[in-house]
LUMGU-138396 format. One line per field, with one value per residue: residue in three letters; residue number from 1; x negated, y negated, z negated of N, C-alpha, C, O in turn. Coordinates in steps of 0.05 Angstrom, whole numbers. Example, Ala and Ser with C-alpha at 12.3 -4.5 7.8 and 13.67 -1.06 7.14 Angstrom:
<nodes>
markol: Ala,Ser
zagu: 1,2
n.u: -264,-257
n.v: 114,45
n.w: -156,-142
ca.u: -246,-273
ca.v: 90,21
ca.w: -156,-143
c.u: -264,-258
c.v: 66,-1
c.w: -156,-157
o.u: -285,-268
o.v: 66,-23
o.w: -169,-161
</nodes>
This chain:
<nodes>
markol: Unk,Unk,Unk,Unk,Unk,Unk,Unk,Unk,Unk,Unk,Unk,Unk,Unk,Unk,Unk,Unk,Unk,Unk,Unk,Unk,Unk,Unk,Unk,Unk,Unk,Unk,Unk,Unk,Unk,Unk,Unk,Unk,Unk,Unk,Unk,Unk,Unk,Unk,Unk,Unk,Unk,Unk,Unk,Unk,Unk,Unk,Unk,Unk,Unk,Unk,Unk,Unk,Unk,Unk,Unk,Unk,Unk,Unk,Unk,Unk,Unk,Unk,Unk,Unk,Unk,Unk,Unk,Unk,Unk,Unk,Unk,Unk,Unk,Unk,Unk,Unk,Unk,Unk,Unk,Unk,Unk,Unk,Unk,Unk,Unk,Unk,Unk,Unk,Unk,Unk,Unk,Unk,Unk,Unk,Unk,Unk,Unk,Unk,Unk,Unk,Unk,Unk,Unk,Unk,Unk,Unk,Unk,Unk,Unk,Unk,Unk,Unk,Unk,Unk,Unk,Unk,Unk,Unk,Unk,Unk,Unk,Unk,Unk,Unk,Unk,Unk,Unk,Unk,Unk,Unk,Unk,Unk,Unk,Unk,Unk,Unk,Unk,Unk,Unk,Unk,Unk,Unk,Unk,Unk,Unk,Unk,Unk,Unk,Unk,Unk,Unk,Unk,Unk,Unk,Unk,Unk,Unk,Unk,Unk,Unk,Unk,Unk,Unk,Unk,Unk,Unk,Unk,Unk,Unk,Unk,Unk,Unk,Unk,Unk,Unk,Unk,Unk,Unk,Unk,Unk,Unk,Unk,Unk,Unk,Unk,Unk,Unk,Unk,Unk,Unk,Unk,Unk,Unk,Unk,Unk,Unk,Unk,Unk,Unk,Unk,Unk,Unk,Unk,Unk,Unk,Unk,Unk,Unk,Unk,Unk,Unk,Unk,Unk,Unk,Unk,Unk,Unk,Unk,Unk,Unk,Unk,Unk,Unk,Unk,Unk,Unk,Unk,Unk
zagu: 1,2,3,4,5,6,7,8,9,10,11,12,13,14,15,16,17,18,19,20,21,22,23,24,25,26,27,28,29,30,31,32,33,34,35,36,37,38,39,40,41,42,43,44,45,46,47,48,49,50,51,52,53,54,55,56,57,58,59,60,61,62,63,64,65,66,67,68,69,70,71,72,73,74,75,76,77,78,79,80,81,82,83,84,85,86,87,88,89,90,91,92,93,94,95,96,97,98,99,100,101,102,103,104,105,106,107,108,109,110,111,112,113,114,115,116,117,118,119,120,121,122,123,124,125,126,127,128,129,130,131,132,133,134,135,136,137,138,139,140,141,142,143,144,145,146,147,148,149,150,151,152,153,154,155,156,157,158,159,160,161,162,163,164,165,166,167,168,169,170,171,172,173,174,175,176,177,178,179,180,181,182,183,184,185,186,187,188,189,190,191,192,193,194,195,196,197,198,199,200,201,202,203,204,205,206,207,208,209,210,211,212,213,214,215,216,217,218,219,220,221,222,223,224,225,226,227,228
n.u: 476,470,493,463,494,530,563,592,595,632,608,596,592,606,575,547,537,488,483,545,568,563,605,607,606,585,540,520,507,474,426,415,387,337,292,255,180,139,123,105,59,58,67,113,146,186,230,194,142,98,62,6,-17,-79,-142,-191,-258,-264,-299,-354,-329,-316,-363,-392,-356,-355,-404,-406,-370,-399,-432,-411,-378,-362,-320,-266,-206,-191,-167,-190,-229,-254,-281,-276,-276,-282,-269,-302,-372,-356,-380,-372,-313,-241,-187,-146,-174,-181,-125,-72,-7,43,124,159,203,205,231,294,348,325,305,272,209,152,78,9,-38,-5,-35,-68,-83,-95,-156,-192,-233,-288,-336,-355,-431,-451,-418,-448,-449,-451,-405,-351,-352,-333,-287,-260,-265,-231,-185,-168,-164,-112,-83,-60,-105,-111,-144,-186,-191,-233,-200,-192,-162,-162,-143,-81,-65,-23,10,37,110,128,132,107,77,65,67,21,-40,-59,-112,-122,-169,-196,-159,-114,-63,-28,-28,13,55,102,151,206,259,241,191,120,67,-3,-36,-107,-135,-161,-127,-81,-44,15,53,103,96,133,170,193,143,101,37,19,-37,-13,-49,-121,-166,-200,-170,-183,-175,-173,-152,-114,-88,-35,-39,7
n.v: -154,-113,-121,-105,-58,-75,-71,-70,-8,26,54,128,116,66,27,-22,-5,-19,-6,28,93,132,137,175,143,95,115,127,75,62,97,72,21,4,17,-45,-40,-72,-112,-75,-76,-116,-161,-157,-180,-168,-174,-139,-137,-184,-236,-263,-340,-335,-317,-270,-264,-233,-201,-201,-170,-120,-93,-97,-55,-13,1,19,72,102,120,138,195,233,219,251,277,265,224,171,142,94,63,-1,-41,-35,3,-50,-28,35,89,141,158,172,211,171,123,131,146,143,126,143,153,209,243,313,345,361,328,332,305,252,250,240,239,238,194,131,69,18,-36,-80,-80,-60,-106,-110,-115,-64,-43,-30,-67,-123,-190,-171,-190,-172,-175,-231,-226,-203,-237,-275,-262,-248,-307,-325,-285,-236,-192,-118,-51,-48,-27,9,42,89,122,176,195,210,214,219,186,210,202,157,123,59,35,-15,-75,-90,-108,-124,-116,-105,-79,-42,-26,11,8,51,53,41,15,21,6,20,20,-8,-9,-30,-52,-74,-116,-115,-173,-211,-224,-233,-188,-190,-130,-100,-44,-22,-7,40,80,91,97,108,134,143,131,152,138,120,91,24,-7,-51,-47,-84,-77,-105,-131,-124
n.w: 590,532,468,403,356,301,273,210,163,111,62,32,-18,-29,-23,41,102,154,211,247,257,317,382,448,484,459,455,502,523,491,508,552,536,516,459,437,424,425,377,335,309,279,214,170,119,68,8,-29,-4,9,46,3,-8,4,25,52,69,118,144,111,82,92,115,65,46,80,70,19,19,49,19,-22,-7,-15,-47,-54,-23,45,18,-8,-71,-96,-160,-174,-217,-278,-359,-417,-425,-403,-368,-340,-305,-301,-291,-306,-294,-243,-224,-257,-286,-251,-223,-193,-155,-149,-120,-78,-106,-158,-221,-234,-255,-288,-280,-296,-338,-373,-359,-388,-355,-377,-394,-360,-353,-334,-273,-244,-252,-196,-163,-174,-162,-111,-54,-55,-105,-116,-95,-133,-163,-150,-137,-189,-206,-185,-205,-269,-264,-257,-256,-202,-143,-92,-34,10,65,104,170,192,143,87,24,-30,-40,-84,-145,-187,-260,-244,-202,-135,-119,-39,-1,74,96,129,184,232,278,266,205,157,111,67,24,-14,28,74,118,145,191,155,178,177,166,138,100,41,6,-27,-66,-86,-124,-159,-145,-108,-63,-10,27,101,136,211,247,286,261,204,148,108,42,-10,-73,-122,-189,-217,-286,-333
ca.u: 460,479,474,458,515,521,593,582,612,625,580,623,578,620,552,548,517,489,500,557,572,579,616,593,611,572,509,502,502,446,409,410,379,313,280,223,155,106,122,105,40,54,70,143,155,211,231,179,125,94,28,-8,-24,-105,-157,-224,-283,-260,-328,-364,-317,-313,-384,-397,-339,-353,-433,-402,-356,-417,-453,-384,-364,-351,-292,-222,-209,-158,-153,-207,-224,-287,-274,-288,-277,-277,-264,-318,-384,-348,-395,-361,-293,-233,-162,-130,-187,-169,-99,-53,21,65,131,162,224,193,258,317,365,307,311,248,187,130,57,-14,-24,-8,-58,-75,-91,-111,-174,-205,-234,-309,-343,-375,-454,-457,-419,-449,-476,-440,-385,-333,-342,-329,-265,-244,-253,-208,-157,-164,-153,-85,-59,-77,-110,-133,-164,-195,-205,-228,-180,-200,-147,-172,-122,-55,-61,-5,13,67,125,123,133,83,85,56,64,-19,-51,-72,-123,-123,-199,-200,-133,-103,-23,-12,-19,35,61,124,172,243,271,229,165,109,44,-15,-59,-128,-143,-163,-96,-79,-11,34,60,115,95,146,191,185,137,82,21,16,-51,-6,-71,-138,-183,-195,-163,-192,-162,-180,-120,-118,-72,-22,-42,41
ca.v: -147,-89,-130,-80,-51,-83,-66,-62,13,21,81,138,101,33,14,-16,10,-36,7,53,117,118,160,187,117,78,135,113,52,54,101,54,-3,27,-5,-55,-32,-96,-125,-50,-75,-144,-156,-159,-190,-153,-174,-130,-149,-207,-242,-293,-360,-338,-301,-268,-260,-199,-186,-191,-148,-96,-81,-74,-30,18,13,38,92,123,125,156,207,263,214,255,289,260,200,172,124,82,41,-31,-46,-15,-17,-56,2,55,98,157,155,201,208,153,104,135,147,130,135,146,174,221,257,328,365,348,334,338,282,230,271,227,257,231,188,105,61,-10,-52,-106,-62,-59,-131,-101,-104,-39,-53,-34,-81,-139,-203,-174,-213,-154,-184,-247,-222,-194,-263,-295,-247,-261,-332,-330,-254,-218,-152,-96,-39,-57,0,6,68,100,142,198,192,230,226,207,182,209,181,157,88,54,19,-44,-82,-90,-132,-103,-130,-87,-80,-29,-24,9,4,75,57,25,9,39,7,32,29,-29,3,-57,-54,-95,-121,-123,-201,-228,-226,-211,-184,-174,-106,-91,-19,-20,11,75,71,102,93,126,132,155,128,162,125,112,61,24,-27,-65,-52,-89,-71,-123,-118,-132
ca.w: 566,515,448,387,352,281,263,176,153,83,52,9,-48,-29,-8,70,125,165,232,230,271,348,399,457,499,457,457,529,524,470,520,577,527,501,441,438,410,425,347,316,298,263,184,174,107,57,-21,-32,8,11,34,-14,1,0,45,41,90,123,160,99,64,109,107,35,35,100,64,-2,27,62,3,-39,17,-32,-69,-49,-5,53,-3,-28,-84,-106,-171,-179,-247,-305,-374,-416,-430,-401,-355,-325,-295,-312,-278,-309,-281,-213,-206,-278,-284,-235,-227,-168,-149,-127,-105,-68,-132,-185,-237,-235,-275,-298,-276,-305,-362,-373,-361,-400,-339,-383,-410,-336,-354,-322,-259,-239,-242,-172,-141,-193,-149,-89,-38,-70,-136,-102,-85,-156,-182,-125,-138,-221,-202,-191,-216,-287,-251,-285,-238,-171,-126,-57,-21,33,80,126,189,195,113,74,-1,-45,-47,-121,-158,-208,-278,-232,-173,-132,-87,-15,24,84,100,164,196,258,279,247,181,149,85,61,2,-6,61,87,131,156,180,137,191,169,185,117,88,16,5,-56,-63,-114,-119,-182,-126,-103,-37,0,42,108,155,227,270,293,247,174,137,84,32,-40,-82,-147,-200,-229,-308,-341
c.u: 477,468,477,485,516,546,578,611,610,619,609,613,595,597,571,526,511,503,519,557,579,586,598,598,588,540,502,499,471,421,392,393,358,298,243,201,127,106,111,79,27,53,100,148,184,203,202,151,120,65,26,-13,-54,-115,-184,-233,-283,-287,-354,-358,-322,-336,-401,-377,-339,-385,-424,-392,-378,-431,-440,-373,-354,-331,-272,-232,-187,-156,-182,-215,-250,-273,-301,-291,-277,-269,-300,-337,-381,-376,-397,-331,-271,-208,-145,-152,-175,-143,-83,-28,33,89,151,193,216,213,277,333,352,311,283,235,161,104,34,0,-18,-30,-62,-101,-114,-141,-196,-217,-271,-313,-368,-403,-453,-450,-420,-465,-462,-413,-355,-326,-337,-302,-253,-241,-235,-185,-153,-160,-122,-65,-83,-82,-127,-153,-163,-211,-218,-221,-184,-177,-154,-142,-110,-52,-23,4,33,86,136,127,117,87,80,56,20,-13,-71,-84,-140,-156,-208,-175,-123,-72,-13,-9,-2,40,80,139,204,245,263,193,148,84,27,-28,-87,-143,-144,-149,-99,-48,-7,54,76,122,120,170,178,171,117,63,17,-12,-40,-32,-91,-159,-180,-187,-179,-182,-174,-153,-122,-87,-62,-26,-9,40
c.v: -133,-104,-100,-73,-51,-81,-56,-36,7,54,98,126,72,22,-2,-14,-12,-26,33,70,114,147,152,166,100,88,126,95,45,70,88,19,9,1,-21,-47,-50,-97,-98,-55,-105,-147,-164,-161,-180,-171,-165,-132,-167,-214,-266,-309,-355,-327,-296,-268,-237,-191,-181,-167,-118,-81,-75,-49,-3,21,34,60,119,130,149,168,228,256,223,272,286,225,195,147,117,53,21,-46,-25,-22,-18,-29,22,60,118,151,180,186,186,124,112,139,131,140,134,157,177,240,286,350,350,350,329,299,275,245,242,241,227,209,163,91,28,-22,-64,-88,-75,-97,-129,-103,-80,-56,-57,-53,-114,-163,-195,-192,-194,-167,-212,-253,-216,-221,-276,-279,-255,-292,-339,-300,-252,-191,-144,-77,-46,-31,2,37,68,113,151,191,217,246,205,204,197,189,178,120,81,42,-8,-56,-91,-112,-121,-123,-103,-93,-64,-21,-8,9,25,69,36,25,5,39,2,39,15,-15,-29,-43,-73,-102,-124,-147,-214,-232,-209,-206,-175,-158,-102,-62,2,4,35,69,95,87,111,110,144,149,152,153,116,86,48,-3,-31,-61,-57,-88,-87,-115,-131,-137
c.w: 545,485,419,368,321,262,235,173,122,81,34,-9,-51,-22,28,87,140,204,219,250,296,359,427,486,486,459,480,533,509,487,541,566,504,474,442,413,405,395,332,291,277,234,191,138,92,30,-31,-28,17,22,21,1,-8,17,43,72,102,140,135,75,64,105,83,32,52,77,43,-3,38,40,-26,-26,-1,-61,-57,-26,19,42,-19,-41,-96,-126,-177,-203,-262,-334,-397,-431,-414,-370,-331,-321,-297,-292,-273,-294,-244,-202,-233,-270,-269,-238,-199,-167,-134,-119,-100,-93,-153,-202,-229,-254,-275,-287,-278,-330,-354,-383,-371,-379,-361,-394,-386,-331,-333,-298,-257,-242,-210,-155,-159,-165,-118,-71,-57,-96,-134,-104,-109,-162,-166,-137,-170,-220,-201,-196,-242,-280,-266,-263,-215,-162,-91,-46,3,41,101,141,191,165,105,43,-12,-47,-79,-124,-184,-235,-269,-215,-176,-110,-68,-4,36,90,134,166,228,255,271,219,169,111,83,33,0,12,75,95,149,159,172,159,174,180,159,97,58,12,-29,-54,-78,-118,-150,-169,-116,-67,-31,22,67,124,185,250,261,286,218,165,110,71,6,-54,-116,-162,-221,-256,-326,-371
o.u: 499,444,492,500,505,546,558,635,594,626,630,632,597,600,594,503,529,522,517,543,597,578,583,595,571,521,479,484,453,398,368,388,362,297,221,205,106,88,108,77,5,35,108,156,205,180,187,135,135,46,39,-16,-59,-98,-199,-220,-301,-289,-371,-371,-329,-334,-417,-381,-330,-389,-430,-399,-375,-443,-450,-349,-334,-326,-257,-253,-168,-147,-193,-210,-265,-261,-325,-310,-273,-263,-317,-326,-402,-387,-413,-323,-278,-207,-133,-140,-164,-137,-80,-24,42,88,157,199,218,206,281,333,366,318,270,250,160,112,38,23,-21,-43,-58,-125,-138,-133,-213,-211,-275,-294,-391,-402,-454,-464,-400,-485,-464,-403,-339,-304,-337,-292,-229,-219,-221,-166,-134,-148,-111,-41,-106,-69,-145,-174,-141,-232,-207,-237,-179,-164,-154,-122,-122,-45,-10,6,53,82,150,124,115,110,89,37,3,3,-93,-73,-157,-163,-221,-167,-129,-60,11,11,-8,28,88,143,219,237,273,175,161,75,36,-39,-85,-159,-126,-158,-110,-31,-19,74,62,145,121,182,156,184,117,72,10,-14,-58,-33,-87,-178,-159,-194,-185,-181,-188,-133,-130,-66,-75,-18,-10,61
o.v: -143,-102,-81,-92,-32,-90,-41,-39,-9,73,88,123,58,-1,3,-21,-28,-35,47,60,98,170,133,176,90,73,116,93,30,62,90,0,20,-24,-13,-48,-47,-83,-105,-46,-112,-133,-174,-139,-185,-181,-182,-131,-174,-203,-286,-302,-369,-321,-312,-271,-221,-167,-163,-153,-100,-59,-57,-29,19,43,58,75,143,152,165,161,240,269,207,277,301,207,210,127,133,33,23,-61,-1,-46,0,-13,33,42,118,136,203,163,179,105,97,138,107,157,111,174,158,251,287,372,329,372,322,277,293,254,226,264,204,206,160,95,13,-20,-61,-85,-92,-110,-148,-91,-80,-80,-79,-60,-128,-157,-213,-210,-208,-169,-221,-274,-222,-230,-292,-291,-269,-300,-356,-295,-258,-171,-153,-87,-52,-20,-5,55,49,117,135,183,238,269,186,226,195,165,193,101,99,35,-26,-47,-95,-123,-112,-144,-88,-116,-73,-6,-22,8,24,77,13,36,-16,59,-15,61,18,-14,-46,-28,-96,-80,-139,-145,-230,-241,-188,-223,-162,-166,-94,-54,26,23,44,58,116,67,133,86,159,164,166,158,106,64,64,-22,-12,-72,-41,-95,-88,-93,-156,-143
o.w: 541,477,420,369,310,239,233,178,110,96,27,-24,-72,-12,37,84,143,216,199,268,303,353,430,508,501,462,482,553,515,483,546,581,482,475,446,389,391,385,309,268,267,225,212,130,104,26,-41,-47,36,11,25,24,-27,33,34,93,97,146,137,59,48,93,80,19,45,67,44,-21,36,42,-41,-25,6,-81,-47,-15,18,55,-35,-27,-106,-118,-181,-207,-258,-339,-396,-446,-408,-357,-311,-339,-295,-281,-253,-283,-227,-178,-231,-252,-271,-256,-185,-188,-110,-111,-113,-104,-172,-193,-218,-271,-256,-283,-269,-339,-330,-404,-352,-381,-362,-418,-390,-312,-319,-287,-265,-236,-198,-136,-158,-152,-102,-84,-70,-106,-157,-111,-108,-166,-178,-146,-176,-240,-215,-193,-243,-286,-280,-255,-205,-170,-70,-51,17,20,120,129,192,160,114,34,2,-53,-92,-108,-201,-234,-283,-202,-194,-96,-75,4,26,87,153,148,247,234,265,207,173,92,94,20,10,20,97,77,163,142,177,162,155,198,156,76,51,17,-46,-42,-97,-116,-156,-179,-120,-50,-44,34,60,126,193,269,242,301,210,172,92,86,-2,-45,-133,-150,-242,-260,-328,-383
</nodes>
């Protein structure tokens, strides 16, 4: 048995590496011992990611949220977004209800740039009318039970989409809703996928991450936004 090759380098940063560099002895060796793929599609647990000790009704979830999607097909395009709260009165919906502050590195080298505006979680104290009385709003109060969240969205991803890689003013809370083994969820250097099985996870999107859809089917998730 060929065990994995775990020798710690040190980085020019003084960092370490966890693997370091191999020659062309140990390349075959690593050819002749191919990697396992069964686990690809489990949760894998980082600093970062976490799931809660709670769980919703994922069969009743699901179907308010594929009903509402059909009925919001012209939110995004690729990415799309149906809010759940709001803040209290408000009637129409503007940028900052749908996306808010982020910020992004958009060139190799470029300093960190800010894009849209900051958004006062705590405001988003509202459920939408529409989903007033439904199992959804069910689920906001479960999640206000033990976090202060501000917007609750339900996010759609068209397959073979992908997020920016960007970091937030907030860590959220995911509960995956329609899942296949492509899409994953992507902070720092730690990649997992969410299963969609009830599960709520805590996300510390404070870090710089992304969302990808790599499957052949839409994804869809609840993502409530930690109010700080």
């Amino acid at each position: 048995m060929i065990l994995p090759y775990t020798r710690r380098m040190v980085a020019d940063d003084g960092s370490f590496a966890k693997y370091g560099p191999i020659n062309s002895e140990r390349l075959s060796e690593l050819l002749g011992n191919p990697p396992t793929w069964h686990g690809v599609a489990d949760f894998q647990s980082s600093e970062h990611i976490r799931r809660i000790d709670a769980s919703v009704d994922l069969d009743r979830l699901s179907k308010e949220a594929v009903s509402c999607f059909e009925a919001h097909h012209d939110r995004g395009d690729g990415f799309h977004t149906v809010n759940v709260t709001r803040r209290p009165g408000s009637t129409t919906f503007d940028n900052k209800d749908l996306s808010g502050r982020y910020w992004l590195r958009p060139h190799a080298g470029s300093p960190e740039e800010a894009r849209d505006e900051l958004v006062d979680e705590s405001l988003y104290s509202e459920i939408v009318p529409t989903f007033a009385g439904t199992y959804i709003e069910e689920v906001v109060d479960l999640l206000r039970s033990f976090a202060p969240i501000g917007r609750v969205r339900l996010l759609g991803k068209d397959s073979f989409n992908c997020n920016s890689w960007h970091r937030d003013p907030e860590p959220r809370l995911h509960i995956p809703i329609i899942a296949n083994p492509g899409s994953l969820f992507i902070v720092n250097n730690h990649a997992t996928h969410l299963p969609a099985d009830g599960s709520v996870y805590f996300t510390d999107t404070r870090a710089y991450h992304t969302a990808l859809n790599g499957g052949e089917t839409s994804r869809i998730s609840m993502v409530a936004a930690v109010a700080l």
